[in-house]
Backbone bond lengths (Angstrom), bond angles and torsions (degrees), N, CA, C in turn:
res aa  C-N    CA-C-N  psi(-1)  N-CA   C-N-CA  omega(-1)  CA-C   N-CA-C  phi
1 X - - - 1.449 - - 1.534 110.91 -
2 X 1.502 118.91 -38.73 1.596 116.71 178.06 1.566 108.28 -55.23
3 X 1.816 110.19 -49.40 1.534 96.64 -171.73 1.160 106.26 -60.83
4 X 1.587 151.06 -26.32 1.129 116.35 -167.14 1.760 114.68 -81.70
5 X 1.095 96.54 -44.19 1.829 112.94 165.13 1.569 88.15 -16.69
6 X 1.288 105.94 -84.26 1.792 128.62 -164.54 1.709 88.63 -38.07
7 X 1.275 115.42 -63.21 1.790 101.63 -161.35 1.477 112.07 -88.56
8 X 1.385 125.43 13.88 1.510 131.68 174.83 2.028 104.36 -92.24
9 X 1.935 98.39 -31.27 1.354 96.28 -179.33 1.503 112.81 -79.97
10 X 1.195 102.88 -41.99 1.409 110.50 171.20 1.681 123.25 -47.72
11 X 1.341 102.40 -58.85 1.734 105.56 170.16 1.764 97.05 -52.91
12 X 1.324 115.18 -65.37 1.899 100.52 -170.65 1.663 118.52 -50.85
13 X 1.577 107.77 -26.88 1.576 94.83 -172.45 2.071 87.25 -82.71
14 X 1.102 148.89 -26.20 1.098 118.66 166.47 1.144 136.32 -76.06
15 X 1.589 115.70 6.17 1.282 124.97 149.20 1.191 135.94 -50.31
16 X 1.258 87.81 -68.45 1.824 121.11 171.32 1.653 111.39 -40.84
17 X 1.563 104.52 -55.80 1.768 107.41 163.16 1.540 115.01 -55.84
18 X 1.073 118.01 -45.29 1.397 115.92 170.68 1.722 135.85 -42.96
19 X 1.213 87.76 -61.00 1.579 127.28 174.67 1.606 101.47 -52.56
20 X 1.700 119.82 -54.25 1.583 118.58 -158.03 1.303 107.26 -64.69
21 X 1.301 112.80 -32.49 1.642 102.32 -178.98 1.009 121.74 -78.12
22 X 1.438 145.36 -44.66 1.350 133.52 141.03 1.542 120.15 -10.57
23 X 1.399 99.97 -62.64 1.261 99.95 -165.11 1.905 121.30 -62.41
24 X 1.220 95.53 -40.94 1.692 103.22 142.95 0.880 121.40 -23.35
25 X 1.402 127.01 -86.89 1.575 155.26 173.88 1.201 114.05 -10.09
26 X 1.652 94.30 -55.90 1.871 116.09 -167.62 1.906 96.59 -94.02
27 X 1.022 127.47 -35.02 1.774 118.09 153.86 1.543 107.94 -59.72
28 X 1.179 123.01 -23.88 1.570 105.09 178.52 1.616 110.29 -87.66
29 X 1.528 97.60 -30.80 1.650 96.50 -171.71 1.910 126.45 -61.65
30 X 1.784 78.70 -42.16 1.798 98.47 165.18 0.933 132.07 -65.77
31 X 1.177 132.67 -17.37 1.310 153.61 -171.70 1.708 127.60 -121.03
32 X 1.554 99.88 27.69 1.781 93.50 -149.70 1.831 71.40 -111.22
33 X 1.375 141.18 31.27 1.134 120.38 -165.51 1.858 102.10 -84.30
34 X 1.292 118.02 -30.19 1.446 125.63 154.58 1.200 131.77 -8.67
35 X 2.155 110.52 -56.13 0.846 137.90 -159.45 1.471 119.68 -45.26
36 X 1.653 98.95 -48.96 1.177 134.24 -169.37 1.448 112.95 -62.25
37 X 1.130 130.90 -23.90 1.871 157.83 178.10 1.426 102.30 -80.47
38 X 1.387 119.16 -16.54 1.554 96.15 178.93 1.449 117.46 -88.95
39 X 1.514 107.39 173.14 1.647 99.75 -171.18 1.463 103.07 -123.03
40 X 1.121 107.76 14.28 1.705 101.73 -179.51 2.185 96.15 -152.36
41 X 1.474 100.33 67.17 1.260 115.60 -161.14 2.172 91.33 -60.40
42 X 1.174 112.14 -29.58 1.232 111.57 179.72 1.967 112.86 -56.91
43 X 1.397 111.10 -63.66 0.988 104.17 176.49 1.931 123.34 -55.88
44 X 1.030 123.87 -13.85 1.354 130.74 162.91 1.332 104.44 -77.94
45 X 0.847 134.81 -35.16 1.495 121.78 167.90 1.429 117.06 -69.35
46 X 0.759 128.66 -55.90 1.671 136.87 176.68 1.427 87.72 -43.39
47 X 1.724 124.18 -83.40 1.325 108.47 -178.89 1.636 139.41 -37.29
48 X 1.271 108.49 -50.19 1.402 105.27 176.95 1.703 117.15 -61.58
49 X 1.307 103.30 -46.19 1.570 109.11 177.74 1.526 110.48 -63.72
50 X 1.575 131.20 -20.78 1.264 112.96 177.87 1.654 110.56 -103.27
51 X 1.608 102.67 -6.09 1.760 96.62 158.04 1.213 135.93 -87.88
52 X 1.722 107.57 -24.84 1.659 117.69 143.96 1.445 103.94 -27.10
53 X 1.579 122.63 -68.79 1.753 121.40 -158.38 1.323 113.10 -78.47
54 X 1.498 119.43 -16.31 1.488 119.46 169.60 1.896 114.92 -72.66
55 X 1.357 84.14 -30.32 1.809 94.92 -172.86 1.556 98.40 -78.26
56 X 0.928 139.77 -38.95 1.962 146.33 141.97 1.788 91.78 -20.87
57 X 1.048 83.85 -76.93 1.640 95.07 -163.42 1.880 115.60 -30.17
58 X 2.040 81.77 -57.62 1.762 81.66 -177.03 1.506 118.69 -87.46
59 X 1.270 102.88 -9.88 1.621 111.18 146.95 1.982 107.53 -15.91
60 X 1.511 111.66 -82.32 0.996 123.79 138.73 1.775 128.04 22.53
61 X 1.310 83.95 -81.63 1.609 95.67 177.36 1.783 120.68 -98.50
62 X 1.426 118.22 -6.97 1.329 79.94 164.92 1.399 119.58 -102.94
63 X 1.942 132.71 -150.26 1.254 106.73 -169.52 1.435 80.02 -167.15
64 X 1.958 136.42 21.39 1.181 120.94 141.90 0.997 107.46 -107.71
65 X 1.533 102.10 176.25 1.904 116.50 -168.44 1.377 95.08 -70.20
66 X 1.689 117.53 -60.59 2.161 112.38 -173.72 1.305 88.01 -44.37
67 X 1.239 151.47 -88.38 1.570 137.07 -133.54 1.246 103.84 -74.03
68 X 1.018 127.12 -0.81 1.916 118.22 -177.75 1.741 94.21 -106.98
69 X 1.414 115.22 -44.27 1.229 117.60 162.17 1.511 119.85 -22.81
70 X 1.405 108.59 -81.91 1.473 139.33 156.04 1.431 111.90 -25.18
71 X 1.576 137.52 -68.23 1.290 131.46 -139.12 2.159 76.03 -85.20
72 X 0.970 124.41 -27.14 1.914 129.41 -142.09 1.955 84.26 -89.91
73 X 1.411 108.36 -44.72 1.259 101.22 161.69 1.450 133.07 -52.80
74 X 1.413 111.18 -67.71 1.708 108.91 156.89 1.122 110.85 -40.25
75 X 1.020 137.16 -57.01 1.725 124.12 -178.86 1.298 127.09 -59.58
76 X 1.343 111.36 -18.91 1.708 118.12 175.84 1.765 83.05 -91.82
77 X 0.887 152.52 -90.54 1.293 138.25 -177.09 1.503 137.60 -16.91
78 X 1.309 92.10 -40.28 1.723 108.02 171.64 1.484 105.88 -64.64
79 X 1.516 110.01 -44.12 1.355 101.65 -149.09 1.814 102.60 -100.42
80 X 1.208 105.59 -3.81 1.687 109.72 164.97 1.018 108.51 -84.23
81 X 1.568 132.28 -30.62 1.475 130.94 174.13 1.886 106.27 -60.79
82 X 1.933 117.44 -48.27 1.089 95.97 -176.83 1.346 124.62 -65.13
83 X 1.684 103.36 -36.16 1.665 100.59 172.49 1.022 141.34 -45.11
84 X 1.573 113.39 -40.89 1.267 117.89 152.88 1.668 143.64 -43.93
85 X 1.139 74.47 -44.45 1.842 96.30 165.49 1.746 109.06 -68.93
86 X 1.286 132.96 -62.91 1.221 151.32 178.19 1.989 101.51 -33.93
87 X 1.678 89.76 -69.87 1.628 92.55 -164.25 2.150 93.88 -67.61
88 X 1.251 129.85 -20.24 1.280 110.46 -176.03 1.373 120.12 -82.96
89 X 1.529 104.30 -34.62 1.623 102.67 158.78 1.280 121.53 -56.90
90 X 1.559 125.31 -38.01 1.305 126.64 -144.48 1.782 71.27 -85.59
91 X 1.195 124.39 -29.95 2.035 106.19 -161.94 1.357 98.57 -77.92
92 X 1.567 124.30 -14.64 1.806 110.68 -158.86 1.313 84.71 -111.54
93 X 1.273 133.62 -36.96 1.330 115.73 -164.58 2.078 112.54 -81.87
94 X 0.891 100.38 9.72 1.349 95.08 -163.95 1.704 120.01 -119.76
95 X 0.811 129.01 109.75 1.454 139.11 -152.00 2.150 113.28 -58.63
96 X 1.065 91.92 114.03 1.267 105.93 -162.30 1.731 99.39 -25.47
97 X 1.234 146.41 -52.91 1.628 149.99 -126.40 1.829 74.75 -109.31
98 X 1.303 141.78 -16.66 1.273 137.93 173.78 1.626 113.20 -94.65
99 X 1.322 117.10 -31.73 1.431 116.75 -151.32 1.919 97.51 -80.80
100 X 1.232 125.02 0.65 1.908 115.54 156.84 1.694 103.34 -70.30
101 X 1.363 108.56 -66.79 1.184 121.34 -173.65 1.652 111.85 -35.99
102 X 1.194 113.91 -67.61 1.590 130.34 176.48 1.424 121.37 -45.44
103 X 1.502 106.42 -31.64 1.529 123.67 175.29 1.461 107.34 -62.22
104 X 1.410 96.38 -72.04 1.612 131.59 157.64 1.860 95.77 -6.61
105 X 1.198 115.96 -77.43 1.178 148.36 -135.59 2.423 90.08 -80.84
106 X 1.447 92.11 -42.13 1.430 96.98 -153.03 1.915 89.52 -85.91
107 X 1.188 136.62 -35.15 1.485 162.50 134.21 1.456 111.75 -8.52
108 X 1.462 113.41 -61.27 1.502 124.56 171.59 1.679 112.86 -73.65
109 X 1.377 115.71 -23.30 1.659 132.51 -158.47 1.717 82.71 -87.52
110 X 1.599 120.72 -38.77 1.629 98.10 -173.29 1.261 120.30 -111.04
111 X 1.460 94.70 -2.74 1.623 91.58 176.51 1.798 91.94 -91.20
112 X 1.042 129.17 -43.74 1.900 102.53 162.56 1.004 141.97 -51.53
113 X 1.622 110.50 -28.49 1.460 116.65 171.28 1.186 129.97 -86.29
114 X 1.857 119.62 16.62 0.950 137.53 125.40 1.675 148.11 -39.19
115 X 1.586 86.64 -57.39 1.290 103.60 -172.72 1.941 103.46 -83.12
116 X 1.522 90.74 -42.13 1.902 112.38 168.77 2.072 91.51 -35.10
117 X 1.205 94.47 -78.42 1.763 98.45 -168.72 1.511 127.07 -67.98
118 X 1.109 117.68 1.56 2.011 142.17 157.24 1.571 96.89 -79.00
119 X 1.014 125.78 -30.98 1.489 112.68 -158.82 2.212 98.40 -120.33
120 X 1.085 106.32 -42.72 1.568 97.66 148.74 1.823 113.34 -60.39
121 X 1.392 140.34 -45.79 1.241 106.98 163.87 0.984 133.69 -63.12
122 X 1.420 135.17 -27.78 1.505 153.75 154.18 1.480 116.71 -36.89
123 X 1.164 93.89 -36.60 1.696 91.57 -176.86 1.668 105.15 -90.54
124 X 1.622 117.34 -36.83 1.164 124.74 170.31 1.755 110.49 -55.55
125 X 1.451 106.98 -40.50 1.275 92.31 -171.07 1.779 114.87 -87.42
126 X 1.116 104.95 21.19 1.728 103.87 174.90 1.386 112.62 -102.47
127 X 1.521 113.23 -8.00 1.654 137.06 179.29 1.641 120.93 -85.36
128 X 2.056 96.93 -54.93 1.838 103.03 -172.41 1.759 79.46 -118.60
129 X 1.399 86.96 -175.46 1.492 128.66 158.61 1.162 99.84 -44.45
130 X 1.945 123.22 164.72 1.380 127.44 150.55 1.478 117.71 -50.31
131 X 1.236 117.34 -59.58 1.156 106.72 -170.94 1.538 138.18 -84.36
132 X 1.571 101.53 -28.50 1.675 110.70 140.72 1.689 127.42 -36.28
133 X 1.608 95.79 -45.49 1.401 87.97 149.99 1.142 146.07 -30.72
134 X 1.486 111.55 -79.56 1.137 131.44 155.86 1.285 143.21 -16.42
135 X 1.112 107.22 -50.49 1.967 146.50 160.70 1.176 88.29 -53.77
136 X 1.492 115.49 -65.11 1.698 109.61 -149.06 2.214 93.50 -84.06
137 X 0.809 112.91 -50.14 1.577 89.01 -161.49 1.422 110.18 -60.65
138 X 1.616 112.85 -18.78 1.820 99.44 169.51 1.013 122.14 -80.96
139 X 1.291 137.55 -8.73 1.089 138.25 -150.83 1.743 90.89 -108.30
140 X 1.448 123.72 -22.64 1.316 143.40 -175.98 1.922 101.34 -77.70
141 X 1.032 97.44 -75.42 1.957 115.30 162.71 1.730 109.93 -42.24
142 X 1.022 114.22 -51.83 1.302 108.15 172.64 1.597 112.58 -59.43
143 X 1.009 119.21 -53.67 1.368 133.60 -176.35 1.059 117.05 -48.71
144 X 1.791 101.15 -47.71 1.747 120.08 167.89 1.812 120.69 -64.06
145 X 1.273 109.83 -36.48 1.616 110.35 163.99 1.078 116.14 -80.00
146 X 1.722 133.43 -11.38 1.608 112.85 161.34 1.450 131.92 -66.74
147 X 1.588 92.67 -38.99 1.692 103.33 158.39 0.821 126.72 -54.68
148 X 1.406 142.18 -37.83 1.750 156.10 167.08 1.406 92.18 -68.90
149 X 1.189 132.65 -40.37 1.958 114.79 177.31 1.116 118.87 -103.60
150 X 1.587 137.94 28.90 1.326 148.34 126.88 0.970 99.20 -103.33
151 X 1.319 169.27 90.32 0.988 161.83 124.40 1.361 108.27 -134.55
152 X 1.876 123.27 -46.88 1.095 129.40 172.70 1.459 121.86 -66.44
153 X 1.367 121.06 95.98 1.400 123.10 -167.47 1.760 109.44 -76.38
154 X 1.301 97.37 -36.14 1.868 117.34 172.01 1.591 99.10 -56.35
155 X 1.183 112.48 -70.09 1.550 87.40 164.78 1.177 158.01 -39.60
156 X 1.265 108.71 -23.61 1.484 122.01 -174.86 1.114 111.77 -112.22
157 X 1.850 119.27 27.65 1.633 138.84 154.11 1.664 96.94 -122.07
158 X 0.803 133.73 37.25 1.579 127.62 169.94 1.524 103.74 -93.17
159 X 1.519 95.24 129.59 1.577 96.48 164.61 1.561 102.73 -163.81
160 X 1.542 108.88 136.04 1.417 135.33 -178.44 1.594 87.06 -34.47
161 X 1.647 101.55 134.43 1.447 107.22 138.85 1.627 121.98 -95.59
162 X 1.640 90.70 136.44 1.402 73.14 173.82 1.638 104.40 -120.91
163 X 1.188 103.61 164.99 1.880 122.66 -161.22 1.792 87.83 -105.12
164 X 1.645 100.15 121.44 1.402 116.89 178.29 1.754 110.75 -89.81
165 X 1.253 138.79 104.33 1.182 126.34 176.47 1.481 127.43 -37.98
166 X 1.138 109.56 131.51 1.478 123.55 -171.61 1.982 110.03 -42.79
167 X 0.832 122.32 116.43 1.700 119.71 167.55 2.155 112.28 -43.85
168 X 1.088 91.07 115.83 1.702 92.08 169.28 1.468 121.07 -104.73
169 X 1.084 128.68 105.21 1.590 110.10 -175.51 1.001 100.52 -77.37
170 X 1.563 104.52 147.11 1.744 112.38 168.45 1.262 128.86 -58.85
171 X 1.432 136.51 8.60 1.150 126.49 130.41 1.574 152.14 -62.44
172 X 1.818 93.59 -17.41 1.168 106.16 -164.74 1.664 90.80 -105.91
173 X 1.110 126.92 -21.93 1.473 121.17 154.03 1.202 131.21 -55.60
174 X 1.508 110.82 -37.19 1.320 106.33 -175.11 1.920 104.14 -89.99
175 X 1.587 113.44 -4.94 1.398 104.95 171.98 2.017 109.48 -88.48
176 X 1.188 104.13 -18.06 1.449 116.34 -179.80 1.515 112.14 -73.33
177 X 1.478 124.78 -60.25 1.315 112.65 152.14 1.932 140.51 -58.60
178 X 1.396 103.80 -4.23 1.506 117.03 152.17 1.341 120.38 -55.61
179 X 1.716 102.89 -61.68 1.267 113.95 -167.83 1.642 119.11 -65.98
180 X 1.308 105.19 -21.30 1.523 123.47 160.71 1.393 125.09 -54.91
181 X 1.145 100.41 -46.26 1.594 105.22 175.54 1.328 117.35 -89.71
């Protein structure tokens, strides 16, 4: 009766890891209405995306379930905040007769950098420990997005457009709700 206890807790605490980042995700998604208020939407990206890779990182260092809980949450949060940011720049900044292609382009960039970062831990993990691992490939990724955010000068002129509502004169309102009735 203990082993199963033992492998019923075990399956739920890898739930629970499972589950937190989402659940992040979906606290970042509901809540990203903020987003839209900033004036230098670039530098929030750089930040969130390189605390996503620090929270990887300290992934790393802790060694209970609440703090791994916790850091996997911030990281599903971090990293719905950058996406968000990512796919809204990538839609305003990008010239309509380009923006399939670019999609195209940004689509292939994460479904590889998936498989790219399974196979950098893989290779990391035939070298350290699991969790040295861990430590080490964010701390590697992080390192790798600072170079990509000094380097990207286009980035660091990004800024939300925003769409000004059309002017109505009050004549043409009061003929628009006529025509309604």
């Amino acid at each position: 009766m203990r082993r199963r206890y033992n492998a019923l807790t075990r399956v739920t605490m890898l739930g629970m890891m499972y589950a937190s980042m989402p659940f992040g995700a979906m606290v970042g998604a509901i809540t990203s209405g903020w987003v839209k208020r900033i004036a230098r939407p670039w530098r929030l990206l750089i930040v969130s995306t390189l605390a996503a890779f620090m929270l990887i990182m300290s992934l790393g260092l802790v060694s209970h379930l609440l703090s791994a809980l916790r850091v996997l949450t911030c990281f599903g949060y971090c990293a719905a905040i950058a996406s968000l940011l990512q796919f809204i720049l990538i839609q305003q900044q990008t010239p309509d007769s380009m923006l399939g292609r670019v999609n195209s382009l940004v689509i292939a960039q994460s479904i590889s950098g998936d498989s790219f970062g399974a196979l950098g831990i893989g290779t990391l993990g035939k070298l350290v420990m699991p969790l040295l691992n861990i430590l080490w490939f964010g701390g590697i990724i992080a390192g790798i997005m600072l170079v990509i955010a000094l380097t990207a000068r286009s980035l660091r002129h990004a800024r939300f457009i925003t769409l000004q509502p059309a002017s109505v004169k009050p004549e043409e309102k009061t003929r628009r709700v006529e025509e309604d009735n």
